[in-house]
C-alpha positions as CSV (number, residue, x, y, z in Angstrom):
1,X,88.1,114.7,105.1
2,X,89.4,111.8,106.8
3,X,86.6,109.4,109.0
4,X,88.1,109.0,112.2
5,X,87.5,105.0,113.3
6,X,88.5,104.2,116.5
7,X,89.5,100.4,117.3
8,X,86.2,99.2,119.2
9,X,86.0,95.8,120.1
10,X,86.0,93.0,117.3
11,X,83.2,91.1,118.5
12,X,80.9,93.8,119.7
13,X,81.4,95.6,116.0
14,X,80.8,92.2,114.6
15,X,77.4,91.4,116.4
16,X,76.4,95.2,115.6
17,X,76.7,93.7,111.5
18,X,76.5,90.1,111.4
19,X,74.1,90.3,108.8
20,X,76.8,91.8,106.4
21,X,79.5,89.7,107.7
22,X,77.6,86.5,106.6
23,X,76.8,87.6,103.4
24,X,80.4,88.5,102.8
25,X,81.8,85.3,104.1
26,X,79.5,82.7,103.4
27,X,81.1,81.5,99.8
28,X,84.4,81.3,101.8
29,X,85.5,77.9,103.0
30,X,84.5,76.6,105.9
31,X,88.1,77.1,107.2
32,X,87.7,80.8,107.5
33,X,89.2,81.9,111.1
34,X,89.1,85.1,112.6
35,X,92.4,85.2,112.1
36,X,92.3,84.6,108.3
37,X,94.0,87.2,106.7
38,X,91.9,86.1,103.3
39,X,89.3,87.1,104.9
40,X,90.3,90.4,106.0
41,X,91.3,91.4,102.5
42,X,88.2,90.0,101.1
43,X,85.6,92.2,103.2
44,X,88.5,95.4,102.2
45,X,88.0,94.4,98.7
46,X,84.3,94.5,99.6
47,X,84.5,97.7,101.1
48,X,86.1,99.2,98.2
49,X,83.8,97.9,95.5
50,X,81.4,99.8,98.1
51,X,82.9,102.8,98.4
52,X,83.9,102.9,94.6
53,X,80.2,102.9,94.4
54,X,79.1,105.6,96.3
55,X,81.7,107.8,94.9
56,X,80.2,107.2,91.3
57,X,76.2,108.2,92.8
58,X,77.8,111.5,94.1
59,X,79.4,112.8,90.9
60,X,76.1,111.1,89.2
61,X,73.4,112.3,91.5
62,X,74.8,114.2,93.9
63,X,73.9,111.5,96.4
64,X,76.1,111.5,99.4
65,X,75.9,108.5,101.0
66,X,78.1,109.3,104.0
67,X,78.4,106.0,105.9
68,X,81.0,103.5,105.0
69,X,80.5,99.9,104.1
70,X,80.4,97.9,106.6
71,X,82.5,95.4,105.3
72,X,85.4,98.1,105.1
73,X,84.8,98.9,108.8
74,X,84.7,95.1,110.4
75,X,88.3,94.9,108.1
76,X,89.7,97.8,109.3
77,X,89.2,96.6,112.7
78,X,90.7,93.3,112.0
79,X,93.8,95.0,110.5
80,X,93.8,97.2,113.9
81,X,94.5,94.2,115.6
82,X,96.5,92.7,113.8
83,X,99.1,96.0,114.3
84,X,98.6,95.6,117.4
85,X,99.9,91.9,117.9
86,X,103.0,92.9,115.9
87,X,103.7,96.2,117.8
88,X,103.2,97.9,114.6
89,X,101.5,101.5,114.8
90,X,97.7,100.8,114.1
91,X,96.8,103.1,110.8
92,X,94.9,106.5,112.0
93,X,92.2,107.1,109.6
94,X,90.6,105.4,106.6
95,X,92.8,107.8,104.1
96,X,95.7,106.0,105.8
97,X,93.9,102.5,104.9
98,X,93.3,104.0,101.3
99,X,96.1,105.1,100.6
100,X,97.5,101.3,102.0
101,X,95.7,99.9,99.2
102,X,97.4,101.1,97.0
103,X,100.4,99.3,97.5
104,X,101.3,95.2,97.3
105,X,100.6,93.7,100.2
106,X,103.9,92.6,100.8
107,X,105.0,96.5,101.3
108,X,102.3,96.6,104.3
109,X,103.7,97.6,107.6
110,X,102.0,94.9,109.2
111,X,102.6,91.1,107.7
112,X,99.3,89.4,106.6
113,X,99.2,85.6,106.2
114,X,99.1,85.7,102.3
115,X,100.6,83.5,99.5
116,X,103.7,85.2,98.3
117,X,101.9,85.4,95.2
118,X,98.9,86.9,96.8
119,X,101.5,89.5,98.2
120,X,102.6,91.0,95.1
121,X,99.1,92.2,94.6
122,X,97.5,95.2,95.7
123,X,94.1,96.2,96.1
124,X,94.1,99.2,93.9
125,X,95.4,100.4,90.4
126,X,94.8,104.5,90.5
127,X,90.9,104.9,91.3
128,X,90.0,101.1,90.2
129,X,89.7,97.8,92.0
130,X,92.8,95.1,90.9
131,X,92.0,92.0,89.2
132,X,92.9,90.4,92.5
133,X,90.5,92.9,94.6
134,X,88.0,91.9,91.7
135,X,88.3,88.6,92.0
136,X,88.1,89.0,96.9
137,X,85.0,91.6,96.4
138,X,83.0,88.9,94.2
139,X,84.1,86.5,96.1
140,X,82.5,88.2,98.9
141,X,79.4,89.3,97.2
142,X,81.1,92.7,97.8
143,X,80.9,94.1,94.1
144,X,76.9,94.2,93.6
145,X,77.3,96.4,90.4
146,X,79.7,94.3,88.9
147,X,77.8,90.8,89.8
148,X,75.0,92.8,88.1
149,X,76.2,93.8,84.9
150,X,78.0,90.9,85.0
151,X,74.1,88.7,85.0
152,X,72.4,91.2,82.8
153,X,74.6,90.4,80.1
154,X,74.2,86.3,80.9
155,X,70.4,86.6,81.0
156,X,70.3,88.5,78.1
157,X,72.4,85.7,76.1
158,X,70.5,83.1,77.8
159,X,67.2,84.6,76.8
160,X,68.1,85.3,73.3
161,X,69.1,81.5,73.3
162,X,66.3,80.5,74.4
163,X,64.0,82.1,72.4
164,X,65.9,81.4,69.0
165,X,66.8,77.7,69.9
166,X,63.8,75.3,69.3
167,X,64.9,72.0,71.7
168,X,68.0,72.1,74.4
169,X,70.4,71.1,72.2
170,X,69.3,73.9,69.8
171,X,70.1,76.5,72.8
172,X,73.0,75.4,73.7
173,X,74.5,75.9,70.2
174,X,72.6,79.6,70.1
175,X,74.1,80.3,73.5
176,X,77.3,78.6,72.2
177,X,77.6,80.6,69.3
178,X,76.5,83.9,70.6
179,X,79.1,83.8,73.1
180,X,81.9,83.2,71.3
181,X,80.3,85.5,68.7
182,X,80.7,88.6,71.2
183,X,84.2,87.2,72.4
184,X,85.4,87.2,68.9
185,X,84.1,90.7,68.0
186,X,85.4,94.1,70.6
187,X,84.3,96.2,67.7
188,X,80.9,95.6,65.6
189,X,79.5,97.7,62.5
190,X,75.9,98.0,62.3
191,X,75.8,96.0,59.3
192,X,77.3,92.7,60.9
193,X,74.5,93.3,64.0
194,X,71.6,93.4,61.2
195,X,73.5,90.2,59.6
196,X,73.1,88.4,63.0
197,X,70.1,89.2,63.4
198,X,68.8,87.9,60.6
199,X,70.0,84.5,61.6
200,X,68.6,84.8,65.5
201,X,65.3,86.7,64.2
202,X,63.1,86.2,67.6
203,X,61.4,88.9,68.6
204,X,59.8,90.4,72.1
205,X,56.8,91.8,72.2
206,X,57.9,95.4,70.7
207,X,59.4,93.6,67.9
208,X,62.7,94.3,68.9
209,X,65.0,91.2,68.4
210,X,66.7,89.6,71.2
211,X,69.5,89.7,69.4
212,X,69.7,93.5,69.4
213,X,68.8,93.2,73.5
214,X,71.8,91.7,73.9
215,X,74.1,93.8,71.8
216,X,72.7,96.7,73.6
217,X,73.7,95.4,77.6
218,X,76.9,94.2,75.6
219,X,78.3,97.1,73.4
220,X,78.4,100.8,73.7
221,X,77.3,102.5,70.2
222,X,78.7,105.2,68.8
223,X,77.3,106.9,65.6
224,X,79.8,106.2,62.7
225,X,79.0,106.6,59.4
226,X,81.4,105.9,56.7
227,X,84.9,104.4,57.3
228,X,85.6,103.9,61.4
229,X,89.8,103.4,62.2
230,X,90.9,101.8,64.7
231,X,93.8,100.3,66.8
232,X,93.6,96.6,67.8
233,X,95.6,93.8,69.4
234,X,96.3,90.9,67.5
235,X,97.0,88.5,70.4
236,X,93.3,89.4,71.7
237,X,91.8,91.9,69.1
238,X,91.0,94.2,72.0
239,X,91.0,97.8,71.4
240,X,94.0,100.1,72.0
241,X,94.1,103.6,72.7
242,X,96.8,106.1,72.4
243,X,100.0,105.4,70.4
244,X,102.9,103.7,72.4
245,X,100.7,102.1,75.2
246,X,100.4,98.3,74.2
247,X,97.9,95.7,75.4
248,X,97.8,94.9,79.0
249,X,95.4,92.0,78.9
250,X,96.5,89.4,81.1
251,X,97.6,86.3,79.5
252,X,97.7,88.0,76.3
253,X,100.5,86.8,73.7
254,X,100.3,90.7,72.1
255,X,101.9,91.7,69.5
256,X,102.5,94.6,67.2
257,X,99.5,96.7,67.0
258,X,97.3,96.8,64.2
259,X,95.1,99.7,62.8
260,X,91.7,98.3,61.1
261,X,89.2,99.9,58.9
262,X,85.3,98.9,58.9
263,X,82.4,100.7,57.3
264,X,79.0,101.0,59.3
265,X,76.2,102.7,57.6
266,X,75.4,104.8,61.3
267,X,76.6,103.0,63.5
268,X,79.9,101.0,65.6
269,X,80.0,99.4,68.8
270,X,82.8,98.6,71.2
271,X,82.5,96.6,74.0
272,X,80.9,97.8,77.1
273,X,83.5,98.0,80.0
274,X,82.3,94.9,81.7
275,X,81.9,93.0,78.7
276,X,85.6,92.9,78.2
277,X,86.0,92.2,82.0
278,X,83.8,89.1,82.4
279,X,83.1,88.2,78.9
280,X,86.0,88.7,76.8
281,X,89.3,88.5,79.2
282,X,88.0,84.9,80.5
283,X,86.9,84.0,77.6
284,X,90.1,84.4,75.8
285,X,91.6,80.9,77.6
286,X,88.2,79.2,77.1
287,X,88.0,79.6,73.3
288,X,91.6,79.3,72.9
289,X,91.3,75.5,74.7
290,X,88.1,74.9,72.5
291,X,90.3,76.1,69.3
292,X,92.9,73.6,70.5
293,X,91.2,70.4,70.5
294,X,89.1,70.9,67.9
295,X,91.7,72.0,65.2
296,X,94.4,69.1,66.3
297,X,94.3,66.2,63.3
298,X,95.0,63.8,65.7
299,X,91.8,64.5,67.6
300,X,89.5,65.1,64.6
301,X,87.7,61.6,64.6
302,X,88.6,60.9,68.5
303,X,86.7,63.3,70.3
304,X,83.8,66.2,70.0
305,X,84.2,69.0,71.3
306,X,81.0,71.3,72.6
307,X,82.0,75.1,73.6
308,X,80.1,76.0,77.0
309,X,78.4,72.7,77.0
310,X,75.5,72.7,79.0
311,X,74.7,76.4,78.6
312,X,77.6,77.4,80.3
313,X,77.8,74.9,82.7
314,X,81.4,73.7,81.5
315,X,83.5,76.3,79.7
316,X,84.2,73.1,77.2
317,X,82.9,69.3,77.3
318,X,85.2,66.8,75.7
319,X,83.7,63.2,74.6
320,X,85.7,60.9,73.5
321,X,83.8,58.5,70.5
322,X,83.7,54.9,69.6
323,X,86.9,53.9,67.6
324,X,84.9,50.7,66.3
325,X,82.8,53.1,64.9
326,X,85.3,55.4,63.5
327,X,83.5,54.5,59.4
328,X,80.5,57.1,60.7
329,X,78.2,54.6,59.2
330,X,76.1,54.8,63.0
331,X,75.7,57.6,65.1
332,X,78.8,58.1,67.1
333,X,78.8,56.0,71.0
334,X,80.3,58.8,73.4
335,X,82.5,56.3,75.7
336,X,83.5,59.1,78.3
337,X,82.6,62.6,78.7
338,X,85.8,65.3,80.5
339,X,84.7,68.4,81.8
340,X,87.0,71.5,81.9
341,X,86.4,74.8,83.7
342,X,89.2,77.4,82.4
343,X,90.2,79.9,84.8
344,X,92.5,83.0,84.6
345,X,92.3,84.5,88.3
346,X,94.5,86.3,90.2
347,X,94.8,84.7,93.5
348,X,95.2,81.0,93.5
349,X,93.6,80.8,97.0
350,X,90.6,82.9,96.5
351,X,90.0,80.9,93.2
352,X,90.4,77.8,95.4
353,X,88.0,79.0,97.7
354,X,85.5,80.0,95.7
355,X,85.5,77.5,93.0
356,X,82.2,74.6,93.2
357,X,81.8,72.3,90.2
358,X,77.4,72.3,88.8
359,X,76.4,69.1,90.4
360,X,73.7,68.4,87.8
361,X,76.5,68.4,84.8
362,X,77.6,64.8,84.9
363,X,80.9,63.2,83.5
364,X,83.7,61.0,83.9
365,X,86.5,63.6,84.9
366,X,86.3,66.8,86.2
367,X,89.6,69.4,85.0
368,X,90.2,73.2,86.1
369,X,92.5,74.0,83.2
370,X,95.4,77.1,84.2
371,X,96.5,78.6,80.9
372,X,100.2,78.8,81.1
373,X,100.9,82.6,82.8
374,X,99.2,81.9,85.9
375,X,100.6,78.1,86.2
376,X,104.0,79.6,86.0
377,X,103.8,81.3,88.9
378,X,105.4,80.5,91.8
379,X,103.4,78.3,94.1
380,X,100.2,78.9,92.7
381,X,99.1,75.3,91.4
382,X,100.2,74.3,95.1
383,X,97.8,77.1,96.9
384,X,95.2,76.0,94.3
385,X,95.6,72.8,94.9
386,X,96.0,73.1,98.7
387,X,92.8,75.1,98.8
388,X,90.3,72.4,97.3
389,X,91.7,69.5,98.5
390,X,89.1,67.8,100.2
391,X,86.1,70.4,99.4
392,X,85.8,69.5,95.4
393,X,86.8,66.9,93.6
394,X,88.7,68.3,90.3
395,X,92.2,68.0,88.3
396,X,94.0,70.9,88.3
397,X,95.9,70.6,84.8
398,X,97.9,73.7,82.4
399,X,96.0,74.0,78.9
400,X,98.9,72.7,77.5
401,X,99.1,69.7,79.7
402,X,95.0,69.0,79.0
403,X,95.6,68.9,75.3
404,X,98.4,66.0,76.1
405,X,96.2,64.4,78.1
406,X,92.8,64.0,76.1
407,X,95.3,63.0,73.1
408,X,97.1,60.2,75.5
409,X,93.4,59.1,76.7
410,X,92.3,58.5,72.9
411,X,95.2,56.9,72.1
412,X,93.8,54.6,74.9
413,X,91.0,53.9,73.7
414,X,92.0,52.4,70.5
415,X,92.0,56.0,68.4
């Protein structure tokens, strides 16, 4: 049954949750009006991620939460108002503002201050959030359960770094490697877990490896034994289900389909859900920029390359070496070091606004590399742009563009 909420006044339901209006807000930049429109769709983003929630612990545990978030309630009573300054009919009922979401913004009866980028997007895609409602309720430290999957699956490659590294720079290659190890595998026979584990062979204190820790907040197992067929992408090697239905990874060059066969003695395992979401997906323009500089000739001597430098604190730290030592008969001088955070978001002005660079990771030029699909878009280098201007100092470049670049700089520099 539709919940009835009648338009009380803003700053009276406000004060009544301040708390949760903080917390929702406080990554946003300091810009943030109450007439912000970003921020009305952030806290409904919020409110979704909530209310996806409390739907899943009903048909779980039978748990009915009965309240809404109040994120969702402080943003329908923004978009009340809003109606109401453009003589628009104000929604009835949160079934109304449901149903709403489903739709881009730009087919809204009411007109929301958005980019027309932002505008094509809508909030939700049958019963799950959007990448762009992904990207708001995160923003807003709406979507708990994702943040936590999301830093369950971090901790566990950080601790299994740790713990099978023996100095720094020996866990930043474990991380390193693990990483990319998970990005470049959606499917996994138990035979090439046991093979990795025998090169990362910590152990906790039950003798389980943290290798296999990690592979379990990771991967879903299924028990397989014998031949296991399956249909894959070969732009991003994620799975695909039913015949006809290609890939709809974003970004993704596709391709035609491919079936593979592996052989597990009892076991296969496919990516957990989130692990494709906030592993894989972003990691897909990360890798591909790492792949990139390190496999271009002209670059092979000029620069190193280090995937997720810093344990993750850069997706990928470029140093550019010594030409007058270009014989290798000393250990290579770094002469500059270029940072690069990859992003593939949605919104261009919630990435913007949400974006910080790790202070303790120092070099010589910050980038935010685009890969090509989301530069393309109209206006959204410009919204980027427009949004960190003056709040963090970065270059905003294409993948494409950063690749010209670092080759231009070594050319520079005597390489």
């Amino acid at each position: 049954m539709a919940v009835q909420l009648a338009p009380p006044c803003l700053d009276r339901l406000k004060s009544e949750h301040m708390e949760e209006l903080d917390e929702a807000t406080s990554t946003l930049d300091r810009r943030t009006t109450a007439e912000d429109d970003y921020l009305t769709v952030t806290l409904l983003a919020s409110g979704l991620a909530g209310i996806l929630r409390q739907r899943a612990d009903e048909l779980w545990h039978g748990e009915v939460a009965g309240l809404l978030p109040d994120s969702w309630r402080v943003a329908f009573t923004r978009l009340w108002w809003r109606f109401t300054e453009q003589q628009a009919t104000p929604l009835d009922s949160d079934l109304d503002l449901l149903r709403l979401c489903t739709e881009p913004f730009a087919m809204w009866p009411v007109r929301l201050a958005l980019s027309e980028t932002d505008s094509y997007n809508a909030l939700l895609h049958g019963e799950e959030l959007s990448s762009f409602a992904e990207q708001a309720a995160r923003l807003g430290k709406g979507d708990v359960e994702a943040e936590w999957v999301e830093n369950r699956l971090h901790q566990a490659l950080r601790r299994a770094a740790e713990e099978n590294g023996v100095d720094p720079a020996g866990i930043e290659r474990v991380y390193a490697e693990l990483r990319r190890f998970i990005i470049d595998h959606p499917v996994l026979t138990d035979t090439e877990v046991r093979q990795l584990e025998r090169r990362f062979a910590a152990c906790d204190g039950n003798g389980q490896t943290f290798v296999r820790v990690l592979i379990n907040a990771a991967y879903v197992g299924h028990a397989v034994s014998g031949p296991y067929r399956y249909r894959r992408c070969p732009g991003c090697r994620n799975t695909l289900g039913q015949i006809g239905i290609g890939c709809e990874t974003v970004g993704c060059a596709g391709g035609v389909p491919e079936d593979v066969t592996v052989t597990s003695l009892a076991m296969v395992y496919e990516y957990h859900r989130a692990t494709r979401r906030y592993i894989h997906d972003p990691g897909l323009v990360e890798v591909r920029i790492f792949d990139a500089i390190s496999d271009c000739e002209e670059l092979i001597q000029a620069v190193r390359a280090v995937l997720f430098a810093g344990v993750d604190a850069v997706d990928v730290l470029v140093e550019f070496l010594d030409p007058r030592q270009r014989d290798g008969a000393d250990a290579p001088v770094v002469l500059e070091r270029w940072g690069i955070d990859a992003k593939d978001q949605a919104s261009a002005r919630l990435l913007g606004r949400g974006f910080t660079w790790p202070q303790h990771f120092d070099c010589d030029e910050r980038i935010l590399a685009l890969p090509k699909h989301r530069a393309e878009q109209p206006g959204y280098v410009e919204d980027l742009e427009a949004e960190l201007e003056g709040r963090v100092r970065v270059t905003v470049l294409t993948e494409q563009e950063l690749l010209r670049r670092i080759k231009a700089r070594a050319g520079r520099l005597g390489w």
